[in-house]
N, C-alpha and C positions, 0 to 999 in steps of 0.2 A: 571416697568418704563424702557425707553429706555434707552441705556449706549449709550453716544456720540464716533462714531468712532475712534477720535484721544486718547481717555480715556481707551480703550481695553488694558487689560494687556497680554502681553507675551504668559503668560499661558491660554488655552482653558478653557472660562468660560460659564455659561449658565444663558442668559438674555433674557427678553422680549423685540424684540424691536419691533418699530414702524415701519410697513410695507412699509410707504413709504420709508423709511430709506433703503432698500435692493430695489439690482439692480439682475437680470438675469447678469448669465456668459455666457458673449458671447463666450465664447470655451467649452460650455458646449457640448459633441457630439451627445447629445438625441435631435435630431433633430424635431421630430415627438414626439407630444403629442395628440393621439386619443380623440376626446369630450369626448364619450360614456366613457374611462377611468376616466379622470377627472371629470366628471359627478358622477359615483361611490366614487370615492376619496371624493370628496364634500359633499356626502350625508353622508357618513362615519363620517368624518370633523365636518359637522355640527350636529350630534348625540353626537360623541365623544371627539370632539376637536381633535388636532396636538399631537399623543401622540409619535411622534417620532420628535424632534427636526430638526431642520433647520442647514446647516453647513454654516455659512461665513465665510469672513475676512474684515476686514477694509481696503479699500481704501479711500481718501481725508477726502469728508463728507458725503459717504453711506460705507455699506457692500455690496460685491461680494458673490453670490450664490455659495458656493462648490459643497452644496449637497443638494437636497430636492426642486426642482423643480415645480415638479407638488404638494407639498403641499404649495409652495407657488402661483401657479397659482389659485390653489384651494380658498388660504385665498382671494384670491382680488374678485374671485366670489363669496363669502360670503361676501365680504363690514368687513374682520376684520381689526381691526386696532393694534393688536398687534399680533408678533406668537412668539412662545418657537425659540431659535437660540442659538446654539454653537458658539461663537465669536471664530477663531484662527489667530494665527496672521499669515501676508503677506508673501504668498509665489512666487518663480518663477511658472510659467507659467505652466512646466513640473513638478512640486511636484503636482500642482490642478491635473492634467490632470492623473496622477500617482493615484493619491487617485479615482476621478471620476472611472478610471478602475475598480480598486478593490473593490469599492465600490460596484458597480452593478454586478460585479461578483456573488454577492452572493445573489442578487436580484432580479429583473429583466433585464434580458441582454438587451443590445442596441441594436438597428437594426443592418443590415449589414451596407450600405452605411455611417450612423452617426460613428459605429463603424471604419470602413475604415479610414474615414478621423480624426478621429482622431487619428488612430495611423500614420496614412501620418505626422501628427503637430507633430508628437514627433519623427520619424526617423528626419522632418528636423530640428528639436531641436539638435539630435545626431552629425547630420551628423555637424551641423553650426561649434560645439564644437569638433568636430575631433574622436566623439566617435565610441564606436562600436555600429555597426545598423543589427549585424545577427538576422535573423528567432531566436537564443536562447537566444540573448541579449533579445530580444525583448518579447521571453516568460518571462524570467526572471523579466522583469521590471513590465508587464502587467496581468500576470497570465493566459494570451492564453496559448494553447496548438502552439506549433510548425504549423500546419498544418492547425490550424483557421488563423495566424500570415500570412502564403506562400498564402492562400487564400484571405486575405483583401488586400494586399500588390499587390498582381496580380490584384484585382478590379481598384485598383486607377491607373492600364495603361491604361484600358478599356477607349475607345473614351465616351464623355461626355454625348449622349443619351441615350447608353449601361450602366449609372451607372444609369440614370432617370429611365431606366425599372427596376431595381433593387428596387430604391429608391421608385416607383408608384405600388411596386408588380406584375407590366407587364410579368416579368421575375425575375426568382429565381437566388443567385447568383450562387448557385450549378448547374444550366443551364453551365454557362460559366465558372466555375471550372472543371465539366466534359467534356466539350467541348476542353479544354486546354488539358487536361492529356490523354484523350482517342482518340481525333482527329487530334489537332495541333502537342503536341508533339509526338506522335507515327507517325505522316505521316514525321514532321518534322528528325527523328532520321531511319526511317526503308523506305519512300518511298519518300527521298527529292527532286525528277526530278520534282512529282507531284508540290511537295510547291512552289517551282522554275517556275514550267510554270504555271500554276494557281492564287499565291500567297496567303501567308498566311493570308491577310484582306481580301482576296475575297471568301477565304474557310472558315473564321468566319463568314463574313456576309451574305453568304449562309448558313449559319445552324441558325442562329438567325432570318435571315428572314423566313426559313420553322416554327421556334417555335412562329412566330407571325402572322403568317398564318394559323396554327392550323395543319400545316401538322403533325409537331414533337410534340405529346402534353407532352410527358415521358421522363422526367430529364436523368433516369437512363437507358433508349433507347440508350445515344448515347455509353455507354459499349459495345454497342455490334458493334460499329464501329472498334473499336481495335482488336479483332480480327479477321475482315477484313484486315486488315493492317498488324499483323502480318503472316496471309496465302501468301498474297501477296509477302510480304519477303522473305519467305520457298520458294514461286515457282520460284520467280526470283532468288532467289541462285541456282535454282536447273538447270537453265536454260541458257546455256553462253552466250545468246541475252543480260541477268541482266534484263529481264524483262517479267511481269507475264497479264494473262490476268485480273488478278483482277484488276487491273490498271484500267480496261476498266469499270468497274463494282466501283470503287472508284469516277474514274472523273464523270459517271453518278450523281451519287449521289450529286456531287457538284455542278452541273451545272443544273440538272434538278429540278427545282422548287417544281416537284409535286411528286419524288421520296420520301418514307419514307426509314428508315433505315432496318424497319421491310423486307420491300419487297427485297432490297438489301441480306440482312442478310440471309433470307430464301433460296435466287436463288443462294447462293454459298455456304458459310461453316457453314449451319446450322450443319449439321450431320454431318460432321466435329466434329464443334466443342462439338457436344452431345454425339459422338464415344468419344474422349476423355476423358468426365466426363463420362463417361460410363466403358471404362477402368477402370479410378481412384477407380471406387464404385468395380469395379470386385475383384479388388486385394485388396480393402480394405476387401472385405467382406471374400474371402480368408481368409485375416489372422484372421480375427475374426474367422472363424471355427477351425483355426490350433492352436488361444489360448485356445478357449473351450476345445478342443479335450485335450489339454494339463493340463490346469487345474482341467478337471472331474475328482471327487476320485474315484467313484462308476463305474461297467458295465451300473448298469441304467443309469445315467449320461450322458457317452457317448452313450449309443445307442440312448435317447432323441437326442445330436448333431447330429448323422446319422444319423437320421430318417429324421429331416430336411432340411438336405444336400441334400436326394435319394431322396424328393419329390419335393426341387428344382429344382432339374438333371431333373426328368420327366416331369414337367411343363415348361422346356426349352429346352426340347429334343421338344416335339410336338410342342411349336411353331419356332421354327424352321426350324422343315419338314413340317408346314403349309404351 
């Protein structure tokens, strides 16, 4: 039997109530509920019944949705009239929206864009109250990591089509999270004449328009724009004009529609930068010979490590003098 909203006691109890009796929370941030989901949910539903309770609270003469969404979307496509619910009593705005996190934390996560915006609602909840609104507060409160929190928080300055490709799957948001760290800010901090004569929304929008073009189809492509930017730095230090010809080879790439980064990347500090991991592996593998060497008990032991070493030597002697 349904419990009348204004009759809810204090304490969190568990009633049947009457479906029309329960409203959707409109600060709920799961924005996006897929048919084909619900569709499974339902058939689930209707075999097994709701065997995970419903969260509300009582406002006026219904209950407010905390938790349990799609199993209530579900009951009203089944025509029930009653579903299992946890009555709790009324909270601020920011304890729902506190719970809804951690709830699906351990869940199914929220998209980005639903995610994003809600945590936008609760920095300006922070902010209204004079609180703290760091990246740790904010892990703190929500159970992100630091770096999911720098990453939503950056979405919500994105111009409002740029969060649509997000929100339509058009674009990933990790497109424009790496596009910030490895483009924006590295040209912004090591080549600023470029940001400065170009500007920084014309060098986004040049690289979003090449990923909606099909030029750039590789999230993790635009990595290797960074260190173009960093060589560039090296040579214009090296250089008392302050300035390097990778410049030349940067502004293409911004301006030319049809430039990929791969083709950039290759005409300048491939080998470059594959001499340096190349280095890295030489010296690393060094000192693994000079631990072995150290650790063998046995002469067999170490002549095994020499033997390896002398037939590396000769396979990189000859190609070499190839």
């Amino acid at each position: 039997m349904s419990v009348l909203p204004e009759a809810a006691a204090a304490a969190p109890r568990l009633e049947q109530l009457q479906l029309a009796s329960i409203r959707p929370n409109a600060a709920n941030p799961r924005l996006v509920f897929p048919q084909d989901e619900l569709d499974r949910l339902a058939e689930s539903i209707d075999q097994e019944g709701i065997l995970v309770p419903i969260v509300v609270y009582p406002e006026d003469d219904h209950f407010v949705l905390v938790d349990g969404e799609r199993r209530f979307r579900c009951a009203q496509m089944l025509g029930l009239e009653f579903v299992p619910a946890l009555i709790t009593s009324e909270r601020p705005e920011r304890d729902v929206l506190l719970q809804m996190f951690n709830i699906h934390l351990i869940r199914e996560p929220w998209r980005d864009m639903p995610t994003a915006k809600a945590l936008g609602r609760l920095v300006a909840d922070l902010e209204s109250k004079g609180e703290d609104t760091s990246d740790a507060r904010l892990r703190d409160l929500t159970g992100l990591s630091v770096e999911r929190v720098k990453q939503l928080r950056y979405v919500l300055t994105l111009p409002e089509d740029w969060q649509e490709y997000i929100s339509g799957g058009v674009i990933p948001l990790n497109f424009f999270w790496e596009l910030k760290r490895n483009v924006l800010d590295a040209l912004e901090r090591h080549r600023p004449a470029l940001v400065e004569e170009l500007g920084e929304t014309f060098i986004a929008t040049a690289f979003v328009e090449k990923r909606l073009d099909g030029v750039l189809t590789d999230t993790v492509g635009l990595r290797k724009v960074r260190p173009i930017i960093n060589f560039a730095k090296a040579d214009a230090d090296s250089n008392t004009s302050g300035t390097s010809v990778l410049d030349n080879n940067l502004r293409a790439l911004i301006t030319n529609p049809d430039l990929t980064i791969d083709e950039v990347y290759e005409d300048t500090v491939q080998i470059m930068v594959e001499a340096d991991k190349l280095e890295r592996r030489t010296r690393s593998m060094l000192a693994s010979f000079e631990r072995l060497l150290q650790k063998a008990r046995t002469e067999e032991e170490r002549t095994q490590v020499r033997e390896i070493g002398e037939a590396f030597l000769v396979d990189l002697t000859a190609l070499l003098r190839g």
